[in-house]
DRENKE-336043 format. One record per residue: residue in three letters; x, y, z of N, C-alpha, C, O in turn; residue number from 1. Coordinates in steps of 0.2 Angstrom, whole numbers. Each point is the difference from the previous one (the first is absolute). Example, Ala and Ser with C-alpha at 12.3 -4.5 7.8 and 13.67 -1.06 7.14 Angstrom:
% DRENKE-336043
- res;nxx;nyy;nzz;caxx;cayy;cazz;cxx;cyy;czz;oxx;oyy;ozz;n
- ala;66;-28;39;-4;6;0;4;6;0;5;-1;3;1 .
- ser;-7;6;-7;4;6;1;-4;5;3;3;6;1;2 .
% end
This chain:
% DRENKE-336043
- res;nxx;nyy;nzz;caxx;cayy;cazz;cxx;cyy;czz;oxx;oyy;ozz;n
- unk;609;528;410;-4;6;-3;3;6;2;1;3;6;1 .
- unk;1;0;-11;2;9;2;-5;6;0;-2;1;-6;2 .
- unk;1;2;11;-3;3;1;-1;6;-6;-5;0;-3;3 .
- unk;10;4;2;0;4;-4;1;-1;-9;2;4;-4;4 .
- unk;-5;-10;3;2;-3;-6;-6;-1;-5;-4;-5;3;5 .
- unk;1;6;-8;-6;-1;-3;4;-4;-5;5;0;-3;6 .
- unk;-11;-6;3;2;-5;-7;-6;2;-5;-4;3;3;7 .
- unk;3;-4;-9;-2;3;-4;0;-5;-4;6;-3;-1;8 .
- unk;-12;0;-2;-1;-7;-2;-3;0;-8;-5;3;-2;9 .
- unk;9;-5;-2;-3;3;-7;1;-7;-4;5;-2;-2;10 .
- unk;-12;-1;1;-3;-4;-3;3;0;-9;-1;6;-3;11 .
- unk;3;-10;0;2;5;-7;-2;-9;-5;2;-5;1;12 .
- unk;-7;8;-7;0;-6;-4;-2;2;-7;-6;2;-3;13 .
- unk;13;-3;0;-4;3;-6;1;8;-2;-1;2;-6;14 .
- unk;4;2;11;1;6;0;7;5;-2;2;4;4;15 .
- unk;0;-7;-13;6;4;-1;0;5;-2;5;4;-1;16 .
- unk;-12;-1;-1;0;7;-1;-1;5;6;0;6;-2;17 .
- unk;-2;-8;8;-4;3;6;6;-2;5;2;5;4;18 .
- unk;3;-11;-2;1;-3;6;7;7;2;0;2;6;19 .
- unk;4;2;-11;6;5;2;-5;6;3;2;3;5;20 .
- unk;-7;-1;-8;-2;7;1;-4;-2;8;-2;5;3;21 .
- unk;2;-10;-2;-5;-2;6;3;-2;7;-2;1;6;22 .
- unk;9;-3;-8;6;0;5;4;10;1;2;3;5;23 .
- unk;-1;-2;-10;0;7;0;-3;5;6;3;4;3;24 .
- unk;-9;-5;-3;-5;4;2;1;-1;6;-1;4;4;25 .
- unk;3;-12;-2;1;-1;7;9;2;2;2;1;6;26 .
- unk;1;0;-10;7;1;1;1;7;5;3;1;5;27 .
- unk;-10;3;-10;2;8;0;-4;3;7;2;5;3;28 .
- unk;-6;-10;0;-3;2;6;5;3;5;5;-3;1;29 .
- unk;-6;7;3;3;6;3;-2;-1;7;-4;4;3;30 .
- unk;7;-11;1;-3;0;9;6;-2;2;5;-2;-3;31 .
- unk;-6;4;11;4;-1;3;0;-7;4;2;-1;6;32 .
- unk;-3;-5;-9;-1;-7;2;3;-2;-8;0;4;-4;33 .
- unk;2;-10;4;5;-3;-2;-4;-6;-6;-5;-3;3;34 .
- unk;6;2;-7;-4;-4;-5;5;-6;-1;6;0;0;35 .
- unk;-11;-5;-2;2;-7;-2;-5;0;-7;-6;0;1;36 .
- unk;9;0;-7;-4;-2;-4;-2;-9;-2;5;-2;-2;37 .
- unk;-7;0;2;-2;-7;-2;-4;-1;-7;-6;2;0;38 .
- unk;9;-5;-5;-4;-1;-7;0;-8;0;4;-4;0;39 .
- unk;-10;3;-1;-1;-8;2;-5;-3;-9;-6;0;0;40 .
- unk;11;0;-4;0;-2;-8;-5;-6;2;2;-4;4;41 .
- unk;-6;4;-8;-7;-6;3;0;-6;-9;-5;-2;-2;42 .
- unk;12;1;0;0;-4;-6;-2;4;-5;-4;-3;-4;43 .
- unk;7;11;3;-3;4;-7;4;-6;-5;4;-4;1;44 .
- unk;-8;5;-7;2;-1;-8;3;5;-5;3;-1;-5;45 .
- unk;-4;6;7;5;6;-2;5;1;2;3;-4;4;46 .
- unk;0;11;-6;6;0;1;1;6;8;3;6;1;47 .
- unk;-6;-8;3;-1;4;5;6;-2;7;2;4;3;48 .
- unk;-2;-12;-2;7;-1;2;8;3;-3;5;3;3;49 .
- unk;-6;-4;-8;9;2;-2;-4;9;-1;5;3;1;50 .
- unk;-9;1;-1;0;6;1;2;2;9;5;3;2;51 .
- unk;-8;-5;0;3;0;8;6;0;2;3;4;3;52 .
- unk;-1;-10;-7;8;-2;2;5;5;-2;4;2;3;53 .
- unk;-7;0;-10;5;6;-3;1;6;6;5;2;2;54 .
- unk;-13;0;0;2;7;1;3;-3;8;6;2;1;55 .
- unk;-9;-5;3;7;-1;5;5;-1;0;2;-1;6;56 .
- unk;0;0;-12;8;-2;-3;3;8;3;3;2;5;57 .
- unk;-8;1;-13;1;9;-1;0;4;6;4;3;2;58 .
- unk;-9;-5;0;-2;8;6;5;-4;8;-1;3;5;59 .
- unk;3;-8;-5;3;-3;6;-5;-2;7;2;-2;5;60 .
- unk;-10;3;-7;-5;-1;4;2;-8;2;2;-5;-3;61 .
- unk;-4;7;12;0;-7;3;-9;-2;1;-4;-1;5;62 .
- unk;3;1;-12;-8;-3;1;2;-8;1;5;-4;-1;63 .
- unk;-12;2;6;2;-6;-2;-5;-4;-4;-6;-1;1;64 .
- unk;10;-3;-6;-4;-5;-6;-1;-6;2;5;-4;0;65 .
- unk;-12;2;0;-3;-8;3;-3;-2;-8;-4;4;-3;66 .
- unk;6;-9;1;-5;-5;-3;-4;-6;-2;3;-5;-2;67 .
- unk;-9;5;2;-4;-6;2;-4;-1;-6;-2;5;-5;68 .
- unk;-1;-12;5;-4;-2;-6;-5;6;3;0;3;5;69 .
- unk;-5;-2;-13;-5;3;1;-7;-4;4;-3;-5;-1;70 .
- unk;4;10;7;-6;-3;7;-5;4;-2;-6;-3;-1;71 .
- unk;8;10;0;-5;7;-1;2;3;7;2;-2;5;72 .
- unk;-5;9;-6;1;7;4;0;-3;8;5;1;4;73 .
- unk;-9;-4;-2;-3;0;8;7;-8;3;1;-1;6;74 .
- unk;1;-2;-12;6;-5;3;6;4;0;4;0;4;75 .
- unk;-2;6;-11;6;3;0;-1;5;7;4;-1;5;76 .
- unk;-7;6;-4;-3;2;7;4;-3;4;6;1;1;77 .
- unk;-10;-8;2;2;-4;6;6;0;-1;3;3;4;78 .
- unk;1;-7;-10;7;3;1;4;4;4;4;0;6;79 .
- unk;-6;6;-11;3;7;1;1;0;7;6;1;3;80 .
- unk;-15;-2;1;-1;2;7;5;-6;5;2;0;6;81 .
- unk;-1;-6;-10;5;-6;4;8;3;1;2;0;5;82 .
- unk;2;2;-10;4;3;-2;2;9;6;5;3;2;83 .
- unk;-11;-1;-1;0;6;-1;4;1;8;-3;-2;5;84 .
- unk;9;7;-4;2;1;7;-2;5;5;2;0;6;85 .
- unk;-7;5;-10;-2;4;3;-7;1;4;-5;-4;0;86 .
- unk;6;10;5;-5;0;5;-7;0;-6;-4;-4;0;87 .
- unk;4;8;-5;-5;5;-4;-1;-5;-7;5;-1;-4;88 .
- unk;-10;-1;2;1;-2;-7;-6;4;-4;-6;2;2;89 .
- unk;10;1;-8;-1;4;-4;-1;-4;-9;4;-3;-3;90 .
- unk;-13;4;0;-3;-5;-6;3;4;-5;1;6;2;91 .
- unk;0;-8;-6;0;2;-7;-1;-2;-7;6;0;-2;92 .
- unk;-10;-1;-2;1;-3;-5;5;0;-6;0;6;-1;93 .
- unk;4;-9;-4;4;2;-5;-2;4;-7;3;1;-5;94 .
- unk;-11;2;7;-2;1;-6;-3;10;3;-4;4;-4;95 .
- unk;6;-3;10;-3;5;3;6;4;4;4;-3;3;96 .
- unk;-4;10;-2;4;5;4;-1;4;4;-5;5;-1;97 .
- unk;8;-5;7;1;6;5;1;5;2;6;1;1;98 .
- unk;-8;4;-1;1;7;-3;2;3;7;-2;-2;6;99 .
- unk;7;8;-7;5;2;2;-3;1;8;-6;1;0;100 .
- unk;8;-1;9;-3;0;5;-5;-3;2;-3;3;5;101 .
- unk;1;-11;-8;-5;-5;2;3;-3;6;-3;1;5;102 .
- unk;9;-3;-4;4;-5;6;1;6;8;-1;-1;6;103 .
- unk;3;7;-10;1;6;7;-6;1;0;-1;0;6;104 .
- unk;-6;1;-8;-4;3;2;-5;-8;4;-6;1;2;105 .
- unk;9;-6;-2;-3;-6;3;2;-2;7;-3;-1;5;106 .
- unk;9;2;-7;5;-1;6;0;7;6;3;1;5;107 .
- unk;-6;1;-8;0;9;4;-8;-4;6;-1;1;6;108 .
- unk;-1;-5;-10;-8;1;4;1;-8;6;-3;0;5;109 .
- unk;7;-5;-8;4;-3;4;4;0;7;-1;-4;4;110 .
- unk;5;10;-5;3;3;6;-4;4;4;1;2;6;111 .
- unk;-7;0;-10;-4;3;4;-5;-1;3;-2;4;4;112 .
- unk;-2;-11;-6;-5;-1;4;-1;-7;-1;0;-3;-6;113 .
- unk;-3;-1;12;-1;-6;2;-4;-5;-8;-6;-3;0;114 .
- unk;8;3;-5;1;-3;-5;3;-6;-2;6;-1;2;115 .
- unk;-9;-4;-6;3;-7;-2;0;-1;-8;4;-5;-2;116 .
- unk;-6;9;-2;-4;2;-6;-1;6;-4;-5;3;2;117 .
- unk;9;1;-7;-1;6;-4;2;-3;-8;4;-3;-2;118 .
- unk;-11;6;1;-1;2;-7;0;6;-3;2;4;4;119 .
- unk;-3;-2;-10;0;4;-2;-8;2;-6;-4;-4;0;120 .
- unk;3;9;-4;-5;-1;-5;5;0;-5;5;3;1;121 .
- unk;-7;-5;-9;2;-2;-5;-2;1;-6;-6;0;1;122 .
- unk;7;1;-7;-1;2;-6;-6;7;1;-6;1;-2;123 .
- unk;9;1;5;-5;8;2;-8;-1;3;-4;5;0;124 .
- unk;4;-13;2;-7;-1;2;-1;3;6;5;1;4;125 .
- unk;-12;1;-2;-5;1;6;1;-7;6;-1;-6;-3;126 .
- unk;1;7;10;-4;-4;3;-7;1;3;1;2;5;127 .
- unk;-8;-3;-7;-4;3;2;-4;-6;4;4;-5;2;128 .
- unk;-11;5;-1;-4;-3;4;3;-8;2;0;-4;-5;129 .
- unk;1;0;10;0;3;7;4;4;5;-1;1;6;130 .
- unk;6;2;-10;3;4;2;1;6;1;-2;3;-5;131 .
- unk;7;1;12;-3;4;0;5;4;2;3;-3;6;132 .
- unk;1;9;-7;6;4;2;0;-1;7;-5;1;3;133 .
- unk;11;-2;1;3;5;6;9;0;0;4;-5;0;134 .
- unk;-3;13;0;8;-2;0;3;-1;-7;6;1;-1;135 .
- unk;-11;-2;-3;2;0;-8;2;-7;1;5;-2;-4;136 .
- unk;-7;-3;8;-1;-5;-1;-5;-3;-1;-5;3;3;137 .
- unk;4;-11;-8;-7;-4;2;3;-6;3;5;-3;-1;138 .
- unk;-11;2;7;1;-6;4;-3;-6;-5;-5;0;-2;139 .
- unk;10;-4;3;-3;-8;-2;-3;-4;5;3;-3;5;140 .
- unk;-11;2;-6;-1;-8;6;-4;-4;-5;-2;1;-6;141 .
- unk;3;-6;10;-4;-9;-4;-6;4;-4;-1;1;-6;142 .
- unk;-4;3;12;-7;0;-5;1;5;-5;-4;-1;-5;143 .
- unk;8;4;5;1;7;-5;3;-5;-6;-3;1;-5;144 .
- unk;10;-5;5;3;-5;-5;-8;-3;-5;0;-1;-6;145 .
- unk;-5;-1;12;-2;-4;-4;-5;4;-5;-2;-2;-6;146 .
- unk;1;8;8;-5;5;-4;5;2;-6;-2;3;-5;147 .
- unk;9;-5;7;3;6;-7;7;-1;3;2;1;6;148 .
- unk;3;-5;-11;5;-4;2;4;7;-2;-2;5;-3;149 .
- unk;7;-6;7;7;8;-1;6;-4;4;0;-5;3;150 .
- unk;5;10;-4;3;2;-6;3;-4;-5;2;-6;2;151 .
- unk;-1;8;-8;4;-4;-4;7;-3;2;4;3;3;152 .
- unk;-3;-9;-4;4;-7;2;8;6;0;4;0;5;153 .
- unk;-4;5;-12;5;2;1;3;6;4;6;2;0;154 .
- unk;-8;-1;1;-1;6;5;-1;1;10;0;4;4;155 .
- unk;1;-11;-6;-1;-5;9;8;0;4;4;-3;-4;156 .
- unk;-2;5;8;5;-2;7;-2;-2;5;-4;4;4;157 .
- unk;5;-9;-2;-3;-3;7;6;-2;3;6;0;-3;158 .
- unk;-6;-1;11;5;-4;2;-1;-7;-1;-6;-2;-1;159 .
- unk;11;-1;1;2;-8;-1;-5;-4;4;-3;-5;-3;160 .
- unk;1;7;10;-1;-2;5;-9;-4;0;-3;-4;3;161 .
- unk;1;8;-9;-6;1;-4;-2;-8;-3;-5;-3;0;162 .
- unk;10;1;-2;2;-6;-4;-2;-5;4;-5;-3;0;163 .
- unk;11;2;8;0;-5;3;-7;1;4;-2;-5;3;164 .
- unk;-2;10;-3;-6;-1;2;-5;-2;-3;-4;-3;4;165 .
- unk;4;3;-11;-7;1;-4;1;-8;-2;-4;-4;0;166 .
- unk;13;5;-3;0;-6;-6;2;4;-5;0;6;0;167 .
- unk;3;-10;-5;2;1;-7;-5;1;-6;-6;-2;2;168 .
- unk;6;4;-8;-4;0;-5;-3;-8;2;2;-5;4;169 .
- unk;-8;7;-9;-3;-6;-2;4;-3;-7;-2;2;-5;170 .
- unk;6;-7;5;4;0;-8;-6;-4;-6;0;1;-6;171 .
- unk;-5;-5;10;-4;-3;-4;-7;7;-3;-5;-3;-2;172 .
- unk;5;9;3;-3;6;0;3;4;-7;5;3;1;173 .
- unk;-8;-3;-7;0;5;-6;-1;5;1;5;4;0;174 .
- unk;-10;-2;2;-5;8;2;-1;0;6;0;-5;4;175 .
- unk;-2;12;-3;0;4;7;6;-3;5;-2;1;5;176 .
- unk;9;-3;-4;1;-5;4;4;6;5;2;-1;5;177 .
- unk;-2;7;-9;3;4;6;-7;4;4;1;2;6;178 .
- unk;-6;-3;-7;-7;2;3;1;-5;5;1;3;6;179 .
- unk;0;-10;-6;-1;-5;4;8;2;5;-1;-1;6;180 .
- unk;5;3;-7;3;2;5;-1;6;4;1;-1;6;181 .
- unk;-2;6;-10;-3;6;2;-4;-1;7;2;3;5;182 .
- unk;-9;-8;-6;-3;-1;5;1;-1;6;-3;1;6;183 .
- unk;11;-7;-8;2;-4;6;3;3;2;2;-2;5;184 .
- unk;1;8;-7;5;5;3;-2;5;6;3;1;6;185 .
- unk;-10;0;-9;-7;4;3;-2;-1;7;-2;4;4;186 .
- unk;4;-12;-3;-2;-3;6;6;0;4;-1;-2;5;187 .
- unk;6;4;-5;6;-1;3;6;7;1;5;0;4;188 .
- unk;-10;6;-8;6;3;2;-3;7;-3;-5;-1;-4;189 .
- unk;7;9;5;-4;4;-3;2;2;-6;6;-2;-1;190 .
- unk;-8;5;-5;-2;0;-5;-2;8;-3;-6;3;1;191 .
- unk;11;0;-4;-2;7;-4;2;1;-7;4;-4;-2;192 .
- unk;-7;9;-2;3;2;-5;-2;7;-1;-5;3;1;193 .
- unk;13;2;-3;0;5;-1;-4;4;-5;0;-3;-6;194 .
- unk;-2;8;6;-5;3;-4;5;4;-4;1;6;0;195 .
- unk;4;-11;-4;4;4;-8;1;-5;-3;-2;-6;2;196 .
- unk;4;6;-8;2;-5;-6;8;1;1;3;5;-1;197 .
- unk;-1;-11;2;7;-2;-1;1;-6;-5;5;-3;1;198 .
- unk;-9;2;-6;2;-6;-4;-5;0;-6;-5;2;0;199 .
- unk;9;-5;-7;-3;0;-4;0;-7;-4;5;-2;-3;200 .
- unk;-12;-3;4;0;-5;-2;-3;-1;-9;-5;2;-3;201 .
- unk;8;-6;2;0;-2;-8;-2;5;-6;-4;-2;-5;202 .
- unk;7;8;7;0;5;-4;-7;4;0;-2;4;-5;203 .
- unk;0;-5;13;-7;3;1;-8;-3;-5;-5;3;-1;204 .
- unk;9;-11;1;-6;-3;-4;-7;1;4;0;3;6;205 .
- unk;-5;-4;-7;-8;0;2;2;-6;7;5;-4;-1;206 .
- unk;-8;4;8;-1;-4;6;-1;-5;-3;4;-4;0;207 .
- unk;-11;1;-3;-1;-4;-4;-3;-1;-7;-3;4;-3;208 .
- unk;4;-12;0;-4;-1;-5;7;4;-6;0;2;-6;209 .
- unk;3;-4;8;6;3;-6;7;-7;-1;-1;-6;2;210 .
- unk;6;7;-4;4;-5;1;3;-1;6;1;5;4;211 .
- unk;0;-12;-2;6;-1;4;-7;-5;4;-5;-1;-2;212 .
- unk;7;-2;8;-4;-1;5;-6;3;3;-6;-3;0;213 .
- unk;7;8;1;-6;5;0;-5;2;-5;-5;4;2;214 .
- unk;6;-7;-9;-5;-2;-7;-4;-4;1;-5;1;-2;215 .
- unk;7;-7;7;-3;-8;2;-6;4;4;2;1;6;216 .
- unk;-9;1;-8;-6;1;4;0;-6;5;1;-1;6;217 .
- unk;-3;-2;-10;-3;-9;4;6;-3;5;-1;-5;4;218 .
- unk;8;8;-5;3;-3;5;1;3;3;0;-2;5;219 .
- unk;1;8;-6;0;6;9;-7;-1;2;0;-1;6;220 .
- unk;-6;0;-8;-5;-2;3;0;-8;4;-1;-1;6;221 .
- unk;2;-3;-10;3;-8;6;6;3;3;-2;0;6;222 .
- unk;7;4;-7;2;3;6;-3;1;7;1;-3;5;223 .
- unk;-4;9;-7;-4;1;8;-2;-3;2;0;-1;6;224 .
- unk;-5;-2;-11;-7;-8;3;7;-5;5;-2;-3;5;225 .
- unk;8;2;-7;5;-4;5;0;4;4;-3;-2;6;226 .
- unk;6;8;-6;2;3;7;-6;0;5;1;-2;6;227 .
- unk;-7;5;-8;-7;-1;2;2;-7;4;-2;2;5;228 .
- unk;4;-7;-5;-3;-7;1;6;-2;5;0;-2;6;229 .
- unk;4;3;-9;7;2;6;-1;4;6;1;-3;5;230 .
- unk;-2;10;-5;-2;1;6;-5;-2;5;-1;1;6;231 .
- unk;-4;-5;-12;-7;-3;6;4;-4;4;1;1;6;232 .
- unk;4;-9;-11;0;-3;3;8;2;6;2;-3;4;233 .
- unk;1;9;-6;4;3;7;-4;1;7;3;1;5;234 .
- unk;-9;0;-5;-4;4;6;-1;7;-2;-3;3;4;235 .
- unk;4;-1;-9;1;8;0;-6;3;-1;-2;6;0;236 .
- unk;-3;-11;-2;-8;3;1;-5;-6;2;2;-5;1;237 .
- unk;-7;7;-2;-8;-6;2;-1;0;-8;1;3;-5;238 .
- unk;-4;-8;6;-2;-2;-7;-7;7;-2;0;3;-6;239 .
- unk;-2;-2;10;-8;6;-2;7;5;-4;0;0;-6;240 .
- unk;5;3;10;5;4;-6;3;-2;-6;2;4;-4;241 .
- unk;-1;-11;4;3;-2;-4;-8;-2;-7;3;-1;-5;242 .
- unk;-7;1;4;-5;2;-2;-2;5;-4;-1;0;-6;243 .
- unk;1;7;12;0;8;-2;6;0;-6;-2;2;-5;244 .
- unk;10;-4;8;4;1;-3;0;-4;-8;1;2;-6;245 .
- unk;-2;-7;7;-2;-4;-7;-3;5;-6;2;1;-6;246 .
- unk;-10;1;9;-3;2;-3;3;7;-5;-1;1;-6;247 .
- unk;6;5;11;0;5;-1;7;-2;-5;4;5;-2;248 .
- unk;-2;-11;1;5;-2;-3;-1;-1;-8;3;2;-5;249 .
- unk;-10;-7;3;-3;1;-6;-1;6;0;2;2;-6;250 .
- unk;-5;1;8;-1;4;-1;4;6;-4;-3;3;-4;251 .
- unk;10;-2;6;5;4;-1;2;-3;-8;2;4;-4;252 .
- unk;-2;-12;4;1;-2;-6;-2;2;-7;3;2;-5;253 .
- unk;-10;-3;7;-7;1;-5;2;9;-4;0;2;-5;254 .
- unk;3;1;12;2;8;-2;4;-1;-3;-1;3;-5;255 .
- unk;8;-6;5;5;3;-3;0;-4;-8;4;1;-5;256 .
- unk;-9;-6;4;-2;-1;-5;-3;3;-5;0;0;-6;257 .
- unk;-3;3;10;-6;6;-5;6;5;-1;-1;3;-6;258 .
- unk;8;-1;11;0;6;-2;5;-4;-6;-1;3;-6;259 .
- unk;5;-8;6;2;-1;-5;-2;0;-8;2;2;-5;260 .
- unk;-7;-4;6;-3;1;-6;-5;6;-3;-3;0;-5;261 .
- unk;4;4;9;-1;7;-2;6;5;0;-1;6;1;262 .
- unk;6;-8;-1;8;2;1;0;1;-8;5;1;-3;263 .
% end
C-alpha cells in the first residue's frame, strides 16, 4: 500500500456518453498525492468499453481497465477497492464529475487532522439538521447517519484501512448500499464533510424520485429498512432504537412520496 497514492474507483455500465468526461474531471485534479485511476466496466452493452480503450490509446493514460459480468455498482466497487494499491480510496461514478480542487481541498484536511473519512457537498446542496458547522466542517456519527445519511457515494475519500475494518459493500444490496457502509465506517473511524460542493452528480438531477436508482422510492426505502436490520443485528443499537428508528424511517418515506407527487 503506498502512502501517498489515491486510487479512484469508477464503476462504469453503460456509460459512453458520460464515462471520458468523468475520467477527465479526475485527470484534471490538481494534488500533491499521486492518483491510480481504476475503471471497473461492470458488462456495459454499449459502446463504453471500446470508448475507454480508445482514449487511452489517445491520451497514453495509465488507467487501469478491469472487466466483469454485470454484478452491479457495490461488486464493481469491491473490485476496484481489491485492485486498488493505494493508502486513500477515492468513489466516483461514470455518469458524474469533479470539479476543479475537490482532491487538494480533501487531502489538505487529511494531513491536517486526525481523520479516516472526507467528503465533500454536491450538486449545490445544503447539509442541514443534524448537522452542525465547526471549522467549515460537518462531523459524521452513527446517530447523525441514521437521521440523514451524507455525503454523496461520489464525493467520499476514506483510507483503505476503513474496508479492512468495516467489510466491503454489501454486493447482494441495490439501494442505500453506501448508507450501509457509511454506518460501518462510523463505528470505526472518524468521519467529516467539507462545507463546498466539489462534484456534480447526473446533471444535477432531483436527490430523489427521478431516474436512475434514486427514482426507486420503495427500494431506497427496503434500502434503509436493511440497513436498519443490519446494524440491530451488528450491536450498534438496542432494539427500543431500532424501533424509533424504524418509525422515523416510514416516516421519511410516506414524505418523499408526497413530495413526489406534488413535484
Amino acid at each position: 500500500m503506498q502512502n501517498n497514492l489515491i486510487s479512484v474507483i469508477i464503476p462504469m455500465y453503460n456509460a459512453e456518453e458520460t464515462i471520458v468526461r468523468c475520467i477527465k474531471s479526475v485527470e484534471s485534479q490538481k494534488c500533491d498525492f499521486d492518483l491510480e485511476i481504476i475503471v471497473i466496466n461492470d458488462g456495459s452493452t454499449d459502446n463504453s468499453l471500446s470508448i475507454v480503450s480508445d482514449y487511452l490509446t489517445e491520451s497514453n493514460s495509465e488507467i487501469i481497465l478491469v472487466s466483469q459480468e454485470n454484478k452491479g455498482a457495490s461488486a464493481a466497487r469491491n473490485k476496484g477497492i481489491e485492485l486498488a494499491k493505494g493508502k486513500f480510496i477515492a468513489l466516483l461514478d461514470s455518469d458524474d464529475v469533479w470539479l476543479d480542487g475537490k482532491l487538494a481541498a480533501q487531502m489538505n484536511i487529511f494531513e491536517n487532522n486526525e481523520v479516516d473519512f472526507v467528503g465533500t457537498l454536491h450538486n449545490n446542496l445544503q447539509l442541514g439538521f443534524p448537522y452542525r458547522l465547526n471549522n467549515d466542517l460537518f462531523e459524521l456519527t452513527f446517530r447523525k447517519l441514521m437521521i440523514k445519511m451524507a455525503p454523496s457515494t461520489i464525493t467520499a475519500v476514506f483510507k483503505k484501512e476503513l474496508i479492512e475494518k468495516s467489510g466491503n459493500y454489501d454486493e447482494s444490496q441495490k439501494y442505500c448500499e453506501d448508507g450501509n457502509l457509511w454506518l460501518r465506517f462510523s463505528k470505526v473511524g472518524k468521519m467529516v464533510v467539507i462545507n463546498k460542493n466539489f462534484a456534480i452528480a447526473g446533471d444535477l438531477k432531483p436527490l430523489y424520485g427521478h431516474s436512475g436508482l434514486s427514482g426507486n422510492l420503495a427500494g431506497m426505502h427496503e434500502g434503509e429498512i436493511k440497513n436498519l436490520k443490519d446494524m440491530l443485528e451488528l450491536g450498534y443499537m438496542n432494539y427500543l432504537q431500532y424501533l424509533l428508528y424504524f418509525s422515523y424511517i416510514k416516516i421519511k418515506y410516506f414524505r418523499r412520496v408526497l413530495i413526489v407527487k406534488l413535484r
